[in-house]
Every structure is written in C-alpha cells, then in structure tokens.
C-alpha positions, 0 to 999 in steps of 0.5 A: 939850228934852232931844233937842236936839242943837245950835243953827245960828247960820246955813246957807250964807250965800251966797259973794256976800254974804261977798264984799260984806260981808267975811269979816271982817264976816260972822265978826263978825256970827256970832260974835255970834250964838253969844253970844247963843245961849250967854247964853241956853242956856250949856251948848248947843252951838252951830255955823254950817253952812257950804257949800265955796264959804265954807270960808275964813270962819274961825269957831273960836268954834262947837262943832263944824264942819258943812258941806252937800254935796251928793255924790248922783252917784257921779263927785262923791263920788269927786272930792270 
C-alpha cells in the first residue's frame, strides 16, 4: 500500500531472552529477518523497534532506529 511507512521486523524482545540467547544471536536472527522483508519488498523500509533495557543490540543493518518509551509522568520525562 502507498501509505506504508515501514515494515517492524520485531518489538521489545525482552532484555531476558537476549540475555539467554545472545546478543549475538538475537542480532543474527533479526538480521535475518530484515533480508527477508528486503527480498520481498526492496525498496521498503525496514526497522526493529527497541526498548532501553536492550539498547546494547547493535542492528545498524535496519533503516532507521526506534525505541518505546514510555515518559507519561512529568518527573520521568525530565530524568530521562
């Protein structure tokens, strides 16, 4: 579809399951995923949506970079 903005390989693999797996192996996994998503649409754009407890995975492969956070209070938004 024309609005399509981007594909999301994956969201908030939680901190615990990288930790059991491996960065590495996480990385590799997602990585994979993001060919995949190219081979069948090349010109998308595509990312993995990540939360600060696994900012450390290194995914330079994706488009761009996104990240959850959740700042609704006024005291968390000025700390972070």
């Amino acid at each position: 579809h024309p609005a399509l903005l981007c594909y999301a390989i994956g969201n908030e693999i939680p901190a615990g399951i990288v930790r059991w797996y491996g960065r590495h192996r996480v990385e590799r996994f997602l990585a994979r995923l993001y060919r995949i998503a190219k081979r069948e649409d090349p010109d998308s754009l595509v990312t993995y949506v990540n939360y600060p407890t696994t900012e450390y995975l290194q995914l330079r492969f994706v488009d761009f970079v996104c990240f959850n956070v959740y700042l609704e209070q006024q005291n968390r938004l000025a700390a972070y």
